[in-house]
N, C-alpha and C positions, 0 to 999 in steps of 0.2 A: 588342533590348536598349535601356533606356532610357537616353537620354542621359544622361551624367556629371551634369550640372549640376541635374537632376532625383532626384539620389540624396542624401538625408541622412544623416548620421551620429548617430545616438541610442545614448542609455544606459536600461537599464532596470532598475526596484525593483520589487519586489513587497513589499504589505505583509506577508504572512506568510513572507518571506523577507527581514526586513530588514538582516542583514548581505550577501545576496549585491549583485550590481550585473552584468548582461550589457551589457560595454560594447560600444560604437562595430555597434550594430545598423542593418544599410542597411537604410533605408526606401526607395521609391518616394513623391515629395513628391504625385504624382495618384494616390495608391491609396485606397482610402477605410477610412475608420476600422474599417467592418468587416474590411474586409482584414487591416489591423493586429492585431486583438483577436483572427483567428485564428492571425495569426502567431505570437503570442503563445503563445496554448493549444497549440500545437507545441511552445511551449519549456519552459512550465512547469507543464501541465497542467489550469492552470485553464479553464474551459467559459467564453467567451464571455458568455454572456447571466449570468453570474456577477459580473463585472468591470465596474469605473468607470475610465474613465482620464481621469489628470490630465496635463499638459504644462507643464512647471517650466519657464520661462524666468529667466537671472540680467539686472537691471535695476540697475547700481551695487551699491550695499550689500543688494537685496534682492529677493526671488524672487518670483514672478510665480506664480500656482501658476491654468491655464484647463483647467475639463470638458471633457472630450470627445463632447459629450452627441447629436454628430448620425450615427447608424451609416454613415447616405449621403454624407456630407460627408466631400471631400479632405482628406488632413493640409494642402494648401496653406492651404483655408481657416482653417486657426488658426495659421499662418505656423511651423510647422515646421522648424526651422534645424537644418546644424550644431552637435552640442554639447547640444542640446535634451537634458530627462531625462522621460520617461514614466511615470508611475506608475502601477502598477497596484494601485487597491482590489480586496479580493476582498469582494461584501457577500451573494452567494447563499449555497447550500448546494454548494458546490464538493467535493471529494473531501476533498481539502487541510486546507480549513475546517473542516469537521466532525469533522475529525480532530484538530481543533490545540485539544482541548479540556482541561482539566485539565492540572494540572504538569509530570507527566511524562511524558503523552499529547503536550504540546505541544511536548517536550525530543524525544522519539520523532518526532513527525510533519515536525520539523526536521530529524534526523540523516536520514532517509528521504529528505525532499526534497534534501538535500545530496548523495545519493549520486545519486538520479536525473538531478539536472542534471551533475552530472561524466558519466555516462554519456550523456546527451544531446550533450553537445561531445564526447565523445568518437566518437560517432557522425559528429555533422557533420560532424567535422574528418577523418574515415579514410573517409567516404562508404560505410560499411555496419554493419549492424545488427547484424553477426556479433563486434563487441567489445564489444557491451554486458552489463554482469555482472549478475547478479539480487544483488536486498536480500538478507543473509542478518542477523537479527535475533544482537544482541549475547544474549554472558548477562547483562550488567547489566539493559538492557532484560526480558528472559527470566523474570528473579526479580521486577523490580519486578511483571511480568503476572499474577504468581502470588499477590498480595493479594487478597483478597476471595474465595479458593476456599471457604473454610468457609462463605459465607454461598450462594455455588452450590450445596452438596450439602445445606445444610441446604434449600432448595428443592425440589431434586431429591427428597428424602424428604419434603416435605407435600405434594407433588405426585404421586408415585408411591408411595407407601404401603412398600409391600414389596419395591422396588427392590432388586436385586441388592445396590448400592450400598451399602445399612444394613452388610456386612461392614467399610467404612471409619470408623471411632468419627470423630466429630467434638467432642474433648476435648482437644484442646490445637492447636499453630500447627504439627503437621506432619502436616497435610491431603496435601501434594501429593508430598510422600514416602513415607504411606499410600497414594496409590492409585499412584502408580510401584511399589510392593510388592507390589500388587495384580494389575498390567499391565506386568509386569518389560519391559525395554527387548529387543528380539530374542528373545523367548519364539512361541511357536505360539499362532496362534487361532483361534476358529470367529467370523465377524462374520453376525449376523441382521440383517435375512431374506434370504434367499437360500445360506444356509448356507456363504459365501463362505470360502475358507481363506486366511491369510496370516500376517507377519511384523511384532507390533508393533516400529514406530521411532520413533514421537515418543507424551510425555503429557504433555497442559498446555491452557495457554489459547489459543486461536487467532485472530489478527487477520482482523478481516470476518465473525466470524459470533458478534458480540455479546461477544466475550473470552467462549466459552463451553470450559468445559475438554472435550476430543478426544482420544480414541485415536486417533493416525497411526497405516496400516496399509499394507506394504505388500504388495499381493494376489499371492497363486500366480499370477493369470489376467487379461488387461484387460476388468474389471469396474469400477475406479475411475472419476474422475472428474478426477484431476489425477496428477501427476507428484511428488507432495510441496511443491507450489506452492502457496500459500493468499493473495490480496491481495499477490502481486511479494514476499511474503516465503519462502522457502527454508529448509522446518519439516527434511526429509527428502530424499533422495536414490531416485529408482526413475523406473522407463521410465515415458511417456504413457503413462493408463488404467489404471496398475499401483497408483496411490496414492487413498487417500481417509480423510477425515475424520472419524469417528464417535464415537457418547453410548457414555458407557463402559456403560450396561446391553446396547446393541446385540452386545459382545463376549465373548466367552469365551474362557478361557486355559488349555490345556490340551495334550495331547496331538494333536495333527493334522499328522502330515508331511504331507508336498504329495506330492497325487495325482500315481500312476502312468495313463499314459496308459490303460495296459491295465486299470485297475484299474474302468476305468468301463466296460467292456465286458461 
């Protein structure tokens, strides 16, 4: 254990969190900056070789604001005290970042991060990973995702010509209500290729794979690829390998109860 007098108390900002603040963070004053900027990526996800830090000192009326520009070098050597504030630039392409783009992308990639770090101390502080809750995306969120569907399917048709998909008119702003009418929510399907049988549960746009509108499905059989999990967001409910994400031409809605064991015999 490092001695007491070797241990600092820091506060930390991140710039794309700039209302949170993690206060009174122990540092080790001989660990090295590297150290630091992984301790960090533990708390807030940002990647290391992403991140600048700054080190705020207050000097009378005014702040001191010194880079942190050597990875080898001790917090000693940039005299790291009690009370100190860290700042963390994010200037890469961090998860975070590239997500914190647009208005309501960046209202979104906020409320996200605000959930994650409460779940993070929550962790810390109960010492097990068995309390932490997954994102489940709002419907405010949910609707705003749903702009721009008309301009998806109008693709999807000069791209694929004869697409299933032509059965959804693209004539007025209820796109996404035509093809939920399409892909009724707990209707029966057949998903190609592999002639997979299952249970639609979610239709919409899905975070991480381009806001591209998906049939959730989830399967008779674990053939999936998730659990109704898509980017720590919570589209659907179903076992590991039971869930998966597909183009709505890949699906058909029909008639298919779920096989009898014996039925394949």
């Amino acid at each position: 254990m490092a001695p007491f007098n070797e241990i600092k108390k820091i506060d930390l900002y991140h710039s794309l969190m700039p209302d949170f603040c993690w206060p009174e963070i122990r540092v080790n004053e001989n660990s090295k900056v590297s150290d630091l900027k992984q301790m960090i990526y533990t708390k807030t996800g940002t990647c290391p070789s992403d991140m600048v830090l700054y080190i705020c000192k207050s000097t009378g009326n005014a702040t001191d604001r010194l880079i942190l520009d050597d990875d080898d070098a001790i917090l000693k050597a940039y005299n790291v005290e009690d009370g100190n504030t860290i700042f963390i630039n994010v200037t890469g392409s961090s998860i975070f970042e590239s997500e914190a783009n647009g208005d309501y992308e960046n209202e979104e990639t906020s409320e996200l991060l605000r959930h994650y770090k409460t779940q993070l101390e929550r962790v810390e502080a109960e010492g097990t990973e068995e309390v932490f809750e997954r994102y489940k995306i709002s419907d405010e969120v949910y609707n705003r995702r749903e702009h721009g569907l008309r301009d998806f399917i109008n693709k999807m048709r000069e791209k694929n010509g004869t697409l299933e998909v032509k059965k959804i008119k693209n004539d007025d702003d209820d796109d996404l209500l035509k093809l939920k009418q399409t892909f009724p929510l707990e209707s029966r399907c057949l998903v190609s290729p592999g002639d997979c049988r299952g249970t639609i549960k979610f239709v919409g746009k899905v975070m991480g794979d381009g806001s591209k509108v998906k049939i959730g499905v989830h399967l008779d059989e674990p053939l999936g690829n998730c659990n109704g999990t898509r980017s720590g967001i919570l589209y659907f409910e179903c076992p590991d390998k039971y869930g998966g994400f597909f183009k709505p031409e890949a699906v058909t809605v029909g008639d298919y109860p779920e096989l009898d064991v014996f039925d394949l015999v």
